[in-house]
TIRO-244537 format. One record per atom (N, C-alpha, C): residue number from 1; residue in three letters; x negated, y negated, z negated. Coordinates in steps of 0.001 Angstrom, whole numbers, m for minus. Layout:
<recs>
REC    nr   rest      east     north        up
REC   NUM    ala         X         Y         Z
...
</recs>
This chain:
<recs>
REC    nr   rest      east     north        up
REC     1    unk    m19999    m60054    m25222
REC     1    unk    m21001    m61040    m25487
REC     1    unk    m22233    m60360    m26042
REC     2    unk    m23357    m60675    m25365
REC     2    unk    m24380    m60204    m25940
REC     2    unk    m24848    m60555    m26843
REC     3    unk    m26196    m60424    m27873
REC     3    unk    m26526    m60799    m28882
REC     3    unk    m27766    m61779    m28366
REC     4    unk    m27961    m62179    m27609
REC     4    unk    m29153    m62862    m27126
REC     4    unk    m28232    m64604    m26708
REC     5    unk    m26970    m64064    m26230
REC     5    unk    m26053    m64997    m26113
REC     5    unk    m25304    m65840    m27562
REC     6    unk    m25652    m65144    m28259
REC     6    unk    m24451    m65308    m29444
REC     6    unk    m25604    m66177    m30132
REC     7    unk    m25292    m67442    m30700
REC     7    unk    m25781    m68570    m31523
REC     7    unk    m27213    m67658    m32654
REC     8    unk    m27630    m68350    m33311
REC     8    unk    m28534    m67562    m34210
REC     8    unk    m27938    m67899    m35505
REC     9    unk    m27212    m68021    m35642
REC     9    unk    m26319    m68493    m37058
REC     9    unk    m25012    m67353    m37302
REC    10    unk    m24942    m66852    m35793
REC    10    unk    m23915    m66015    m35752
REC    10    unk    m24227    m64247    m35483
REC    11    unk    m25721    m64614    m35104
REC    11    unk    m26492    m63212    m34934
REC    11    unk    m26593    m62660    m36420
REC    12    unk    m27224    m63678    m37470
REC    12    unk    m27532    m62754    m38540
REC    12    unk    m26802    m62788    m39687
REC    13    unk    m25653    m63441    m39273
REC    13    unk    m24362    m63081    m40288
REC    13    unk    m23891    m61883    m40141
REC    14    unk    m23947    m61578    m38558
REC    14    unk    m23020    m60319    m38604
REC    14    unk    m24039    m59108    m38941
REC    15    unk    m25267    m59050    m38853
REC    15    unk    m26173    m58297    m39353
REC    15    unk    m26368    m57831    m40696
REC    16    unk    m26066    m59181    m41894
REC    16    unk    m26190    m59369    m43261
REC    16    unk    m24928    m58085    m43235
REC    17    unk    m23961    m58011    m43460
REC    17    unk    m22996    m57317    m43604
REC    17    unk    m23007    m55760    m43569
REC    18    unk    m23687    m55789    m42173
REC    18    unk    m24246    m54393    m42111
REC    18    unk    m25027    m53559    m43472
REC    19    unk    m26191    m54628    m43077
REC    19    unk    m27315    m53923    m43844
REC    19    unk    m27359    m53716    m45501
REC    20    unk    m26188    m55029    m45611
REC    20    unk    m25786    m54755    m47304
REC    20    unk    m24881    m53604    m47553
REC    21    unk    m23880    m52990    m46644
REC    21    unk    m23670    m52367    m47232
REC    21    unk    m24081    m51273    m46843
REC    22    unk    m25060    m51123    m45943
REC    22    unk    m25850    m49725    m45819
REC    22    unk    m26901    m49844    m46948
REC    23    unk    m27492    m50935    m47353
REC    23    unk    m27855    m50337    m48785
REC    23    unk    m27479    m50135    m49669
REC    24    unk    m25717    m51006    m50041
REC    24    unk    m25655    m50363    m51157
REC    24    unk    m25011    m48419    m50823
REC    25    unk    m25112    m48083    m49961
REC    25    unk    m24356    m46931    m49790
REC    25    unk    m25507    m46031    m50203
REC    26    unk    m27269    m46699    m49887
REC    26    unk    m28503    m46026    m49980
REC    26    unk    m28414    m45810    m51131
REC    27    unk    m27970    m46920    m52084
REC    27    unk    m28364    m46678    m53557
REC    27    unk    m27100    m45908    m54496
REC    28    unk    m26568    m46118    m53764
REC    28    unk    m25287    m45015    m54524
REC    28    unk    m25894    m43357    m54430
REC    29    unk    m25831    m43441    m53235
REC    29    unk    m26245    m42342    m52956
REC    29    unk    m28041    m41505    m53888
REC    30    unk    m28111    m42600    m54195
REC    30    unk    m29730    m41957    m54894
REC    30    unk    m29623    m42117    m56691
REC    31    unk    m28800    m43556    m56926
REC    31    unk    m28624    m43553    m58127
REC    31    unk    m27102    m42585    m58709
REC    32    unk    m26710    m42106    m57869
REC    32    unk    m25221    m41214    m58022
REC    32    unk    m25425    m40077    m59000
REC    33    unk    m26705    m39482    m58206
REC    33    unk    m26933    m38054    m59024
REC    33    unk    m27525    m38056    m60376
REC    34    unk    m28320    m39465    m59974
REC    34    unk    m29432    m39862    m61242
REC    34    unk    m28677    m40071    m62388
REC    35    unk    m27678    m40756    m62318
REC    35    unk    m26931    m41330    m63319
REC    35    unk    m25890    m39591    m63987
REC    36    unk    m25263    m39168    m62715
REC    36    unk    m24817    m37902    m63167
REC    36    unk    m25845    m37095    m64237
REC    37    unk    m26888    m37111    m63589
REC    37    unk    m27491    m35995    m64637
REC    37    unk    m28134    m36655    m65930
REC    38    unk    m27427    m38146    m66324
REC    38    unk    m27992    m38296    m67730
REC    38    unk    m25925    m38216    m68538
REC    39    unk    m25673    m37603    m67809
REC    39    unk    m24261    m37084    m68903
REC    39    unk    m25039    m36748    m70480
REC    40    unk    m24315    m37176    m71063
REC    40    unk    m24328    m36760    m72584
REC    40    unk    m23530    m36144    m73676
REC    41    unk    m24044    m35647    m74279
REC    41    unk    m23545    m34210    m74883
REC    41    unk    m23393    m34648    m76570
REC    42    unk    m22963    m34586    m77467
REC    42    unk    m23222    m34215    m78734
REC    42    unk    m23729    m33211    m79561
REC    43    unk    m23910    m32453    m78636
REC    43    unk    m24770    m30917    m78940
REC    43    unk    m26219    m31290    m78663
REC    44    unk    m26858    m31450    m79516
REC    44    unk    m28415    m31307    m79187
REC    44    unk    m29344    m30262    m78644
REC    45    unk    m28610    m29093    m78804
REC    45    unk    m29099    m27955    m77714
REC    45    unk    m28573    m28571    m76627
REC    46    unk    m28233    m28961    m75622
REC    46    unk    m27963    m29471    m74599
REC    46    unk    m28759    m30354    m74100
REC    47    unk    m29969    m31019    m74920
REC    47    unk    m31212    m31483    m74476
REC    47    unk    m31148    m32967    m74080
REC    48    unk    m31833    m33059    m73380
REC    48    unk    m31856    m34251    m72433
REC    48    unk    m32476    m35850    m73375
REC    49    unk    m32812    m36689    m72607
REC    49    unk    m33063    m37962    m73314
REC    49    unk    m32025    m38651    m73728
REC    50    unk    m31102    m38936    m72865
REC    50    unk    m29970    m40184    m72919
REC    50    unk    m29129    m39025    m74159
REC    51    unk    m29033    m37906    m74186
REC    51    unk    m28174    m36775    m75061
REC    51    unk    m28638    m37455    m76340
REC    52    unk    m29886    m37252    m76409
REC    52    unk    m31043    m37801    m77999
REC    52    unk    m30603    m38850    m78353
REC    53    unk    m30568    m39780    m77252
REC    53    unk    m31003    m41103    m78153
REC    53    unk    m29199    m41444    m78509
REC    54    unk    m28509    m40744    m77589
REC    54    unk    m26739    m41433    m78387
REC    54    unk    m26551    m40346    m79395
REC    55    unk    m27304    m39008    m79809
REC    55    unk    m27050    m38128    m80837
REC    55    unk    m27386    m39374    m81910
REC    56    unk    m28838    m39660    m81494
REC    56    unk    m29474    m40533    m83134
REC    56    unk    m28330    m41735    m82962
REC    57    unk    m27854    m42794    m82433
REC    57    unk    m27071    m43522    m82723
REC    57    unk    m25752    m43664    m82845
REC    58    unk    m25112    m42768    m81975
REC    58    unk    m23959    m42361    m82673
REC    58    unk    m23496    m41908    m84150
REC    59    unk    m25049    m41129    m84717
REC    59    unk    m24171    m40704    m85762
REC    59    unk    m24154    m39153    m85759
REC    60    unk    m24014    m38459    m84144
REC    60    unk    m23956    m37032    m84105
REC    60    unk    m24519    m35867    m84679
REC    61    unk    m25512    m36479    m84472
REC    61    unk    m26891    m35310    m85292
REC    61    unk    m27371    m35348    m86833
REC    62    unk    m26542    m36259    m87376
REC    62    unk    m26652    m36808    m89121
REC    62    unk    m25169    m35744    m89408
REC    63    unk    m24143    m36055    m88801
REC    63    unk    m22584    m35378    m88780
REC    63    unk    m23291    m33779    m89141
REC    64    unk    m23691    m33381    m88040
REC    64    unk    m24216    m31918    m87766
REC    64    unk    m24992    m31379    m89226
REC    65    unk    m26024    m32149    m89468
REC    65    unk    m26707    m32044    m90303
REC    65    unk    m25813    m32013    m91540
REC    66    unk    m24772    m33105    m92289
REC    66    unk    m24176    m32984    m93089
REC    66    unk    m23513    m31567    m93351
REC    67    unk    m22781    m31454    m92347
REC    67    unk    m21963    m29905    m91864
REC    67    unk    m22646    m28763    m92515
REC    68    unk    m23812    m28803    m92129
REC    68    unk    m24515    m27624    m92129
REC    68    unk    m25295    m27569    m93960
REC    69    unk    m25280    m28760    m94305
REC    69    unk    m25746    m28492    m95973
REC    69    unk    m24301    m28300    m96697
REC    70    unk    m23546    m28895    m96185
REC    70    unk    m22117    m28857    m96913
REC    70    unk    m22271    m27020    m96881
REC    71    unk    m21856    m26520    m96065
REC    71    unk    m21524    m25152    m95685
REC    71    unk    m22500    m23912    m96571
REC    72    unk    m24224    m24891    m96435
REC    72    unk    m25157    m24234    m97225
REC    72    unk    m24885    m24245    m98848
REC    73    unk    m24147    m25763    m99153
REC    73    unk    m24176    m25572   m100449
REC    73    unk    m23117    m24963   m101001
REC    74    unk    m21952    m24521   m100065
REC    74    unk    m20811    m23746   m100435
REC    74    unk    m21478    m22257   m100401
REC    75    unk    m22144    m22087    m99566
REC    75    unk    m22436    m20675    m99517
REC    75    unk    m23306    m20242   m100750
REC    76    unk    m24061    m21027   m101083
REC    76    unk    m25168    m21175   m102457
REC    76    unk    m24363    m21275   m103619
REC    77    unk    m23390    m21857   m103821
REC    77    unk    m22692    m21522   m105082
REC    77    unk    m21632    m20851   m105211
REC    78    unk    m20770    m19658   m103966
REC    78    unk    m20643    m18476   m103904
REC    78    unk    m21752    m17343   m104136
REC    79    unk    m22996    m17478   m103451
REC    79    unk    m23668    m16778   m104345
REC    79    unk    m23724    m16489   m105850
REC    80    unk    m23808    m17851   m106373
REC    80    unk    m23985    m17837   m107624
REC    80    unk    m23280    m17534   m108361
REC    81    unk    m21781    m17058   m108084
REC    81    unk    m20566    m16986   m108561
REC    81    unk    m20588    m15538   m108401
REC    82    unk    m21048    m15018   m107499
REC    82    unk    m20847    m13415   m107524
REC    82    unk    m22116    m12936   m108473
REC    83    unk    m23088    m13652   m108545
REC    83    unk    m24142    m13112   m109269
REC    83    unk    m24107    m13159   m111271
REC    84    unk    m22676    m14080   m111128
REC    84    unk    m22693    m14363   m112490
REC    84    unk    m21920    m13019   m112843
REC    85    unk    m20887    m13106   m111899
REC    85    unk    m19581    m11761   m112052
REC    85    unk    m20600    m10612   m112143
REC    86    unk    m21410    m10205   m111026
REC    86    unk    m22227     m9165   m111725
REC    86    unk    m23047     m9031   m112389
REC    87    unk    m23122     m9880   m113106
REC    87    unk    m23979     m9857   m114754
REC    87    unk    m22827     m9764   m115872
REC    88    unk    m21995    m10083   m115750
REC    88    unk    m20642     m9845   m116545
REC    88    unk    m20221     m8624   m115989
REC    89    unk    m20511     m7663   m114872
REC    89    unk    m19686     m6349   m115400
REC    89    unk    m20894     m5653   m115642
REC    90    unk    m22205     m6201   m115555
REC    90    unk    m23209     m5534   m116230
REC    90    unk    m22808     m5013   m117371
REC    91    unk    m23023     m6111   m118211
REC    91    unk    m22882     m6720   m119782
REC    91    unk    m21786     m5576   m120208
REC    92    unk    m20280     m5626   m119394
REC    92    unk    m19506     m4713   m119632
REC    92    unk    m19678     m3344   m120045
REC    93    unk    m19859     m3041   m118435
REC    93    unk    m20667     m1690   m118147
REC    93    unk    m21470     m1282   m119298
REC    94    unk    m22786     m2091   m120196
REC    94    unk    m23570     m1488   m121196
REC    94    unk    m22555     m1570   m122485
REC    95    unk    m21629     m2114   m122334
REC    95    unk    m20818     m2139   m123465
REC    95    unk    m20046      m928   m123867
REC    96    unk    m19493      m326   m122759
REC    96    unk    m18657       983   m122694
REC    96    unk    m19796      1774   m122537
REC    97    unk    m21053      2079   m122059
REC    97    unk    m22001      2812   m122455
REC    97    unk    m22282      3289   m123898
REC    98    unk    m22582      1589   m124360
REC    98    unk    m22659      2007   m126023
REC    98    unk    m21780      2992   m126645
REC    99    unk    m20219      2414   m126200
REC    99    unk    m19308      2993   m127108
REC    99    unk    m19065      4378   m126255
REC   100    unk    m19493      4636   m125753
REC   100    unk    m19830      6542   m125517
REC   100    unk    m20377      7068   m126034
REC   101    unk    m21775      6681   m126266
REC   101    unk    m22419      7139   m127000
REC   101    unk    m22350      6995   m127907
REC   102    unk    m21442      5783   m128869
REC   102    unk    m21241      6274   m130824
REC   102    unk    m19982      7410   m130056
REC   103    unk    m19076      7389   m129298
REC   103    unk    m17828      8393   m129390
REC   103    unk    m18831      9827   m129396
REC   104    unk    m20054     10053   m128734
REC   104    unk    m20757     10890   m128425
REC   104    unk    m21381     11650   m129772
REC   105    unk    m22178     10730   m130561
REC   105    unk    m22161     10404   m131965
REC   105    unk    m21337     10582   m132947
REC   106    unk    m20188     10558   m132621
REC   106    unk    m19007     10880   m133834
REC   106    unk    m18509     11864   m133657
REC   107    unk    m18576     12597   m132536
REC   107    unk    m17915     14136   m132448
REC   107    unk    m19198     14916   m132632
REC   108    unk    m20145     14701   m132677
REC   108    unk    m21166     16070   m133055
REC   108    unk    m20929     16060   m134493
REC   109    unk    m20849     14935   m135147
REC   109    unk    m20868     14431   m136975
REC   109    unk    m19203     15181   m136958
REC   110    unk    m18294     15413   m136472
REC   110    unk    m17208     15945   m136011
REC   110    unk    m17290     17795   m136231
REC   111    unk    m17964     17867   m135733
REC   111    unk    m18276     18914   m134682
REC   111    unk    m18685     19877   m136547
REC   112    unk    m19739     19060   m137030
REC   112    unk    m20906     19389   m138229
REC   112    unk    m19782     19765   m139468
REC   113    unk    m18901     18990   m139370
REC   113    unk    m18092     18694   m140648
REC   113    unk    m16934     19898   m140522
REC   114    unk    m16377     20033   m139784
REC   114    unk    m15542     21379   m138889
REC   114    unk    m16330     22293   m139585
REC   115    unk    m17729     22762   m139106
REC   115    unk    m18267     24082   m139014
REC   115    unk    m18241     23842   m140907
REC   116    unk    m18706     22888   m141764
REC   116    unk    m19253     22969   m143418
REC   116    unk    m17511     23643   m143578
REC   117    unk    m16453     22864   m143556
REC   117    unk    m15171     22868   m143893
REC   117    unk    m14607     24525   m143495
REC   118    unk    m15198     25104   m142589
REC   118    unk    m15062     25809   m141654
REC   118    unk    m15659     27253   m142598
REC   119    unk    m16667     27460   m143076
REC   119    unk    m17400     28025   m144161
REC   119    unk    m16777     27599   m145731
REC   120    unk    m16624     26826   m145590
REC   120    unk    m15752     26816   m146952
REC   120    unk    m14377     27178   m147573
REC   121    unk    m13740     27357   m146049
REC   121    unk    m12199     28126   m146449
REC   121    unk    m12582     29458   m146109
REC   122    unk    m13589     29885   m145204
REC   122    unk    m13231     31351   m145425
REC   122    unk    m13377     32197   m146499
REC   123    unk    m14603     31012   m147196
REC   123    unk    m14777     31836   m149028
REC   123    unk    m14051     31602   m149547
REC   124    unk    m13206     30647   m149301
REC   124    unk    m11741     30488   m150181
REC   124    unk    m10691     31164   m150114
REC   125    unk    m10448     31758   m148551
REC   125    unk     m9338     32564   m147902
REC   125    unk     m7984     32032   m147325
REC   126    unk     m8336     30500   m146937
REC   126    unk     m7060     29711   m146908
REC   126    unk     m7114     29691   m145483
REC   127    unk     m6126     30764   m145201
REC   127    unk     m6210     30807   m143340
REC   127    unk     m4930     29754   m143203
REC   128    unk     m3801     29131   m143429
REC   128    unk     m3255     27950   m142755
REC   128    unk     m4277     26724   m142705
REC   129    unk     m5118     26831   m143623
REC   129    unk     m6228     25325   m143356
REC   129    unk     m7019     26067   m141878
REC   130    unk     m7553     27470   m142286
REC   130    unk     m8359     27431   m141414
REC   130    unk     m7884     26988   m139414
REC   131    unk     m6283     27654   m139546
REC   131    unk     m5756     27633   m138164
REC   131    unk     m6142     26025   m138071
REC   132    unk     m5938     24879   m138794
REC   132    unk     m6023     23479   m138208
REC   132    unk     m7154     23286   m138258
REC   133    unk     m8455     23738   m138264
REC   133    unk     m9690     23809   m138455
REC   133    unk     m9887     23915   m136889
REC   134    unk     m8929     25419   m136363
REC   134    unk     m9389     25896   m135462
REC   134    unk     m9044     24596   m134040
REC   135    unk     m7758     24259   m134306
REC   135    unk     m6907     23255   m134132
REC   135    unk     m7955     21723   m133681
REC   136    unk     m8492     21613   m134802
REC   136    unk     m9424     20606   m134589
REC   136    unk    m10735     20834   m133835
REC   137    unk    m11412     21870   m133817
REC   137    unk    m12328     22391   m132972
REC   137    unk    m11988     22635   m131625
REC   138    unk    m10387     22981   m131316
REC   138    unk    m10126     23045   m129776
REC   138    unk    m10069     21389   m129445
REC   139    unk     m9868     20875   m129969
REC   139    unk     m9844     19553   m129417
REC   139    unk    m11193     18793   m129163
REC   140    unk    m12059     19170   m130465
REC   140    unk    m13367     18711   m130332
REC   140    unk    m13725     19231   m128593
REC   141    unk    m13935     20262   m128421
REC   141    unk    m14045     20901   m127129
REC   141    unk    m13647     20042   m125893
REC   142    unk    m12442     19776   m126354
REC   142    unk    m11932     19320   m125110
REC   142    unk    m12014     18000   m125220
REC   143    unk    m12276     16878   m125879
REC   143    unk    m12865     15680   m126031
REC   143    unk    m14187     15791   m125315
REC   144    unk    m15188     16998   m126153
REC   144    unk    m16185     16623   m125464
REC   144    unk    m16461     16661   m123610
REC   145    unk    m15571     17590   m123366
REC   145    unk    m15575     17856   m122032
REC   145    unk    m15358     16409   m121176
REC   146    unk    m14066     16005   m121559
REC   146    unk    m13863     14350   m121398
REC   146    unk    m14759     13607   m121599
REC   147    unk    m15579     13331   m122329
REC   147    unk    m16298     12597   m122857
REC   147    unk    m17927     12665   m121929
REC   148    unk    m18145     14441   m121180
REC   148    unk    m19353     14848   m120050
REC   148    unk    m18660     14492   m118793
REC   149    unk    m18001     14435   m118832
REC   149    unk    m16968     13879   m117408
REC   149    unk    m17196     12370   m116946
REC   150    unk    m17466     11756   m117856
REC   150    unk    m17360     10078   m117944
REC   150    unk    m18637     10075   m117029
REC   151    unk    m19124      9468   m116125
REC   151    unk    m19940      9180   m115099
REC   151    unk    m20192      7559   m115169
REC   152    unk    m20824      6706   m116168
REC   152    unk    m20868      5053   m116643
REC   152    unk    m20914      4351   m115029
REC   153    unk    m22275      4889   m114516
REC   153    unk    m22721      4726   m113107
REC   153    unk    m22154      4855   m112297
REC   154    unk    m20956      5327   m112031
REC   154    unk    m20283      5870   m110617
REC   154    unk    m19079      5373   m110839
REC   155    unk    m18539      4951   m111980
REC   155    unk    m16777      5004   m112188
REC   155    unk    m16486      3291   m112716
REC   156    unk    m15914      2344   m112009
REC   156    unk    m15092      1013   m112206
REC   156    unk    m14966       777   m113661
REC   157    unk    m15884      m495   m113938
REC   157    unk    m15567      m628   m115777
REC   157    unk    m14165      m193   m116313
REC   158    unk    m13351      m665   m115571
REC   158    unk    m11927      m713   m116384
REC   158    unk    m11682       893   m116279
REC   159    unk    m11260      1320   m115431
REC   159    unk    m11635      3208   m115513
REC   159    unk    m12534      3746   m117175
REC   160    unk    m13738      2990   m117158
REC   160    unk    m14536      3197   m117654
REC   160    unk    m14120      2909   m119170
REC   161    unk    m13606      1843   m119298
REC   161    unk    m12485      1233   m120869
REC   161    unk    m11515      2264   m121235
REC   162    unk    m10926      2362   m119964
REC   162    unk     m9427      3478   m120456
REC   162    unk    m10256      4686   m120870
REC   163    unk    m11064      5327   m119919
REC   163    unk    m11488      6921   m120718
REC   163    unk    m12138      6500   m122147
REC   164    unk    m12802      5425   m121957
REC   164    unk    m13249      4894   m124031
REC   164    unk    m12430      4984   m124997
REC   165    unk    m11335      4230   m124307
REC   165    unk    m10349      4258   m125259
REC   165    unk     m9196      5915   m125779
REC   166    unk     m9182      6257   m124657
REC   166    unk     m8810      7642   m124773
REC   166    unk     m9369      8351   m125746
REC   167    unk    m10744      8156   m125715
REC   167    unk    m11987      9438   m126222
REC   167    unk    m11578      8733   m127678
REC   168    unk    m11630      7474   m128214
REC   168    unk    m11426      7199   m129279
REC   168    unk     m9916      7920   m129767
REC   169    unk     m9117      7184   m129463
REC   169    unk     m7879      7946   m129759
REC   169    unk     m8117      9834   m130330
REC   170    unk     m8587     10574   m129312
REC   170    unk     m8478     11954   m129605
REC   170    unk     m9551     12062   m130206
REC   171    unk    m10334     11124   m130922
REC   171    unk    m11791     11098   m132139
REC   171    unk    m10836     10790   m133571
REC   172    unk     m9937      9900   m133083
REC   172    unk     m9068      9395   m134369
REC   172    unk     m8193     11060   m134949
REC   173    unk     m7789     11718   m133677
REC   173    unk     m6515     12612   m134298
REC   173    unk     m7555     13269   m134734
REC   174    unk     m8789     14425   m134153
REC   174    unk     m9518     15064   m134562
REC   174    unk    m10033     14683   m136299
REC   175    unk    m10166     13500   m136334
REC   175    unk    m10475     12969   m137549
REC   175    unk     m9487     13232   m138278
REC   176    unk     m8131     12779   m138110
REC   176    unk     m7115     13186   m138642
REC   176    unk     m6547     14639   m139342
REC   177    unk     m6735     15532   m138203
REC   177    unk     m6473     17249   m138582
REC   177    unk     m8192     17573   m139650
REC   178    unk     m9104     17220   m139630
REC   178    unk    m10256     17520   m140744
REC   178    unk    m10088     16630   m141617
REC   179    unk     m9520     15649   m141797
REC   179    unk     m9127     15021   m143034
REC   179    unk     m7811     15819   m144016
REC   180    unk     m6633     15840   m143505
REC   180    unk     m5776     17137   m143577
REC   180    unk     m6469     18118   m144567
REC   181    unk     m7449     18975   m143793
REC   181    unk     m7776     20114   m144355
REC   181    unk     m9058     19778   m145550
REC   182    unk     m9831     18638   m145077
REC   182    unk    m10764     18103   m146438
REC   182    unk    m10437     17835   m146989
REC   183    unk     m9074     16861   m147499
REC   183    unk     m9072     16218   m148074
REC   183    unk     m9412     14611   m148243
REC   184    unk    m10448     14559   m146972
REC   184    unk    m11174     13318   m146937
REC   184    unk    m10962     12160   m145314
REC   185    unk    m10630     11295   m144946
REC   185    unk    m11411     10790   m143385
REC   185    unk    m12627     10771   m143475
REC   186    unk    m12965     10694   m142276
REC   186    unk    m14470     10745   m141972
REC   186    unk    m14888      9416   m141422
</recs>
C-alpha cells in the first residue's frame, strides 16, 4: 500500500513514531556526552562548575578545609612542644656548664692549697703526709684532665650530669686526702 493510498490519519501516525524517536535518539546522543562531562568530583582540583557548586553544597570543601586546620593546628602545637623541650635542655645544658666551672673553680683553690700544705711539710719533714699530698695532686691531675675532656656543646645533657657528678665525687675525695694532711676540709 502506498502512502498516497493510505488515509491521512494513518499517514501521519505512522510518521509521528518515527520522527520521535529519531529525535529522541538526536538528543541522547548530544546531551549524552554533555551530561558525562559534568561528572563530579569532591576534589576541587578536579575543577569544573557542576564539581564547585556540589563541593559548596555538599559540605566538601568546608570538610577539606576543616582537615587541613585540624592537621595545621596539630602540627603548630608539636612545634611548640619541641621548642619548649629545647629550652629545657637549654636551661639544663647552662646548668651543668655552671657546675663545671665551680668544679673548675674548686680544683685550682685545690690545686693552691696542695702546693701551701705542700711547702709546709717539707719544712717540717713529714714525708708520710707528704706521700698523700702527692696522692692528692695525682688525682688533682687526673680530675682535671676529666674535667678538659667534658665538651658542654657536643656531649647529651645526661652524659653531661654523670661526668658532673663524677668530677664532684673525685673533688670530694681530693678534698678528703688534703683535709687528712691539714687538718682542715676545704
Amino acid at each position: 500500500m502506498a502512502l498516497i493510498d493510505m488515509p491521512a490519519h494513518r499517514r501521519l501516525t505512522g510518521w509521528r513514531p518515527r520522527c520521535v524517536s529519531a529525535c529522541l535518539q538526536a538528543l541522547l546522543a548530544l546531551v549524552g556526552p554533555a551530561l558525562a562531562g559534568c561528572a563530579t568530583s569532591p576534589d576541587p582540583r578536579d575543577g569544573g562548575f557542576v564539581s564547585g557548586v556540589v563541593g559548596l553544597a555538599g559540605g566538601g570543601y568546608q570538610r577539606r578545609i576543616d582537615e587541613r586546620e585540624t592537621s595545621y593546628r596539630g602540627e603548630l602545637d608539636a612545634q611548640q612542644r619541641l621548642q619548649a623541650e629545647a629550652r629545657a635542655l637549654q636551661q639544663e645544658r647552662a646548668e651543668v656548664q655552671a657546675e663545671l666551672q665551680q668544679a673548675n673553680a674548686r680544683l685550682a683553690a685545690l690545686e693552691q692549697r696542695i702546693a701551701r700544705q705542700r711547702v709546709a711539710l717539707q719544712a717540717q719533714r713529714r714525708q708520710a703526709d707528704l706521700r698523700r699530698l702527692e696522692q692528692a695532686q695525682a688525682r688533682v691531675a687526673s680530675t682535671r684532665g676529666t674535667l678538659q675532656g667534658v665538651r658542654p656543646d657536643e656531649q647529651p645533657v645526661t652524659d653531661l650530669r654523670a661526668r658532673s657528678q663524677a668530677i664532684q665525687r673525685d673533688l670530694d675525695e681530693i678534698d678528703r686526702l688534703v683535709a687528712v694532711v691539714g687538718g682542715g676540709a676545704f
